[in-house]
N, C-alpha and C positions, 0 to 999 in steps of 0.2 A: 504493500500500500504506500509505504514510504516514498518508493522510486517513483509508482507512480504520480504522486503526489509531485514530487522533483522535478518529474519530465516536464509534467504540466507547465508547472511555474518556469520551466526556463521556456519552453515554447512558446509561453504568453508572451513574457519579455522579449526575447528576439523578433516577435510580431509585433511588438509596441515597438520596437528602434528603426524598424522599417518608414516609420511617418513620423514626421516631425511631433505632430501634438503626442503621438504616442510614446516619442521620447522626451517629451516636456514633462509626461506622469511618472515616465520611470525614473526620472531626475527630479522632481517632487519625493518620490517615497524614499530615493537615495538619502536625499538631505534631509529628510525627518527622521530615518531611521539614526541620522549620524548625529543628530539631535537630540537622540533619545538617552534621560540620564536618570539614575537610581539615588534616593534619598539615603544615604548610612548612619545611624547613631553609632556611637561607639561612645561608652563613657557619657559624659556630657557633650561629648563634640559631637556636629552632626555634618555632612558631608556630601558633594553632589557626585556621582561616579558615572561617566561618559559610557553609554550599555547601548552599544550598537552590534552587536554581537553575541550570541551566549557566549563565550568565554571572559569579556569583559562583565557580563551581566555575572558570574561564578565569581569572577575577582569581587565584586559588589558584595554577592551573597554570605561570600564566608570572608570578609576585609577580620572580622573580630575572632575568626576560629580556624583560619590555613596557620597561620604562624602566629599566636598570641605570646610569644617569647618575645618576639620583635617589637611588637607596640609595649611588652612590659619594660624591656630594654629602653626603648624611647622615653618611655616616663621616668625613667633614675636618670637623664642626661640631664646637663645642666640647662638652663634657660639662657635665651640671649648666646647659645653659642653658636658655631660653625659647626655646621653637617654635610658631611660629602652622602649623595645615595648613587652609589655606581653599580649601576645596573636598574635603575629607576624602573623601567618599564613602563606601565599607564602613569606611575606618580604616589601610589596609596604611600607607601610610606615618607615620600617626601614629603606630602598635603598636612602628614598625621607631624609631624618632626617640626614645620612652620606653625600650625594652629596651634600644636598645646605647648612646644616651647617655645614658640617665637623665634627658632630657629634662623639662620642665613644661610640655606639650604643650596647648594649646587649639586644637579639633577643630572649624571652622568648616563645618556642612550643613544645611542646610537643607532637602534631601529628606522628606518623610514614609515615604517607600518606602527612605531609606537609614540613617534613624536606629534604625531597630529593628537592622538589622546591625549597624551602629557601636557601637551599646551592648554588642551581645549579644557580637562583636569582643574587643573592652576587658575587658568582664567573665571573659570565659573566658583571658583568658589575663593575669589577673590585673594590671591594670591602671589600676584602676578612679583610684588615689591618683597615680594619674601625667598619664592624660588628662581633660581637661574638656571636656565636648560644649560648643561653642554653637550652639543651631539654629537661629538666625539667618542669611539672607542680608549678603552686606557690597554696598556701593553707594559712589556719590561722596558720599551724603547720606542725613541718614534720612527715611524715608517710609514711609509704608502704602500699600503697594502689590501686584501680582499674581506671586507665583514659577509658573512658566508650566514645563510639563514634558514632554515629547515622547515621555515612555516612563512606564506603571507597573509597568517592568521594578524588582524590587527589584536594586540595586549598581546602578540604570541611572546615564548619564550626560545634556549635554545639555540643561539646564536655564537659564534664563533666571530676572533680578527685573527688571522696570519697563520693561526696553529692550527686549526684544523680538528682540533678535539672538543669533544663534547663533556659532558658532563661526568661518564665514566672515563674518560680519558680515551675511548674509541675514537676514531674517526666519524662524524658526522655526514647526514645523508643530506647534503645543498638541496635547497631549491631555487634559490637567487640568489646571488652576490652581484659586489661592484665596488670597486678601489675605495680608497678614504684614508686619510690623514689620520693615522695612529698614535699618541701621545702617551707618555708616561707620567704616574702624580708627581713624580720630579719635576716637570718639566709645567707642569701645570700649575704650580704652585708657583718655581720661582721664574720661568720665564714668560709666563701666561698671565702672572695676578691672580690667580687665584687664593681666598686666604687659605691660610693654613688650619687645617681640619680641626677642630676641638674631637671630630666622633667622626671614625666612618663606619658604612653599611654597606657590603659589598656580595652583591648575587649577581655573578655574568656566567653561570651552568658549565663552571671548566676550565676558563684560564687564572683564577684565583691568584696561582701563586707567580705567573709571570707580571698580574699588575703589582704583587708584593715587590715584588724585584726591582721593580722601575721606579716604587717609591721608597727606598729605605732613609733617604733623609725626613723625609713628610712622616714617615712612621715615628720617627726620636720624638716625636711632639704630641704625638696622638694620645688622648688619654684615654679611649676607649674604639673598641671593634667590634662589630659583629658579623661574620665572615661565613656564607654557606660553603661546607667541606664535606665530600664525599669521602668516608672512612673507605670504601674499597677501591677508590683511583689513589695507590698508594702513594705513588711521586707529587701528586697535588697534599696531601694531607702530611707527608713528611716535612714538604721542602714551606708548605705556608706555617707552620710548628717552629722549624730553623728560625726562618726570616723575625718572627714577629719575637720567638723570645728574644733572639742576640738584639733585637730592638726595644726591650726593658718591657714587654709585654706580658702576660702571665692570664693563662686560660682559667677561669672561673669556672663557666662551665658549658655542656652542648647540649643542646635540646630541639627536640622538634613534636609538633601535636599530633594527637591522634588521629585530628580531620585531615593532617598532612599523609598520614598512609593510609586514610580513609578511601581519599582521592583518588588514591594508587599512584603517588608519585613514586620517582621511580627512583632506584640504587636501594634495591632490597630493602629498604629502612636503616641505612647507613648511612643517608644524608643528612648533616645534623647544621644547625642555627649554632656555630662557635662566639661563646661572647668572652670577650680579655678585655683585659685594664690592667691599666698603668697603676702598681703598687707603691 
């Protein structure tokens, strides 16, 4: 029933792009569907989330129950500081990191397919003076090189720059790429301007420890991380361990929720929420 249901609807549309007014409707329902946005309470804060898609509409659904280590983490940060979110995605934890600490949030994505949310995010719910998009990849280095995509799901995940591995440290199955200017937090910090991080937040599904690499000065100053690490991609979870202790860092502790293997994300339940602080 499903398919047939699918066929339908794509045969109608291709009959509507054949005539003009027919494509004036299906460019009507485009822009309303990308219009379409979900209310979120969390706490006391409440929240507008850009739902043009079920998987953004799922980000919506579970914003208080995929990762609550992470918003619990946001709430011990200080107020009034600097927050790097590298690997932003739609924005939820950037949006959460400006409203309830007043944060000076720079919004590290480099999706094509995630920055129209991210903006549209920020902008609706009035934001704009607090988060700073950069849609740049971050790396151990800078280069021009290919961010490689595995989905043109808009909020997808899953993404790749230069290296080519995914999440377990496999090889990734592209579906698009296309060059881009690679940067390192080194290099973003002192030849970019950007301030120097009071807190980073760092989910890019597998290069973790080459953006470690690229910022080991930015790290001497950090006073706190929380860094998704997959325990069985053993070279990521070793080599981000290295970097951040000989960096005065000091793992507390790793966590992840039940709705997160609810969902059936994936690395066996070995992918945990690492949180450290500078002692």
């Amino acid at each position: 029933m499903k398919k047939i249901i699918v066929s339908f609807i794509e045969g109608s549309i291709k009959s509507l792009l054949k005539f003009k007014k027919g494509r004036s409707i299906v460019e009507y329902i485009l822009n309303t569907i990308r219009s379409e946005f979900r209310v979120v309470k969390h706490d006391k804060y409440e929240f507008k989330i850009s739902t043009p898609n079920q998987l953004c509409f799922f980000r919506a659904e579970t914003f208080s129950t995929k990762e609550p280590e992470t918003l619990e983490w946001i709430d011990e940060i200080s107020e009034n500081s600097v927050f790097w979110d590298i690997g932003a995605n739609v924005g939820l934890y950037s949006m959460y990191a400006a409203k309830k600490k007043q944060c000076s949030v720079y919004a590290f994505e480099p999706s094509i397919f995630n920055l129209e949310l991210l903006s549209r995010n920020i902008f609706i719910n009035d934001l704009t003076s607090l988060v700073t998009i950069i849609p740049l990849p971050l790396n151990d280095k800078n280069s021009i090189n290919k961010l490689q995509l595995t989905t043109f799901e808009l909020g997808g995940a899953l993404s790749t720059f230069e290296h080519k591995i995914g999440f377990d440290g496999k090889y990734i199955q592209e579906v698009f790429d296309f060059s881009v200017i690679g940067i390192s937090m080194d290099f973003a910090h002192f030849s970019m301007g950007i301030p120097q991080p009071d807190f980073i937040k760092m989910d890019v599904d597998g290069i973790e420890h080459f953006i470690l690499l690229g910022g080991e000065e930015v790290l001497k100053k950090v006073k706190g991380l929380l860094i998704e690490v997959n325990d069985n991609f053993q070279e990521q979870a070793e080599l981000c361990t290295q970097i951040l202790t000989r960096n005065g860092l000091k793992m507390i502790e790793k966590r992840h929720s039940e709705e997160f293997e609810k969902v059936g994300a994936l690395g066996d339940g070995k992918i945990w929420n690492q949180i450290w602080k500078r002692l």
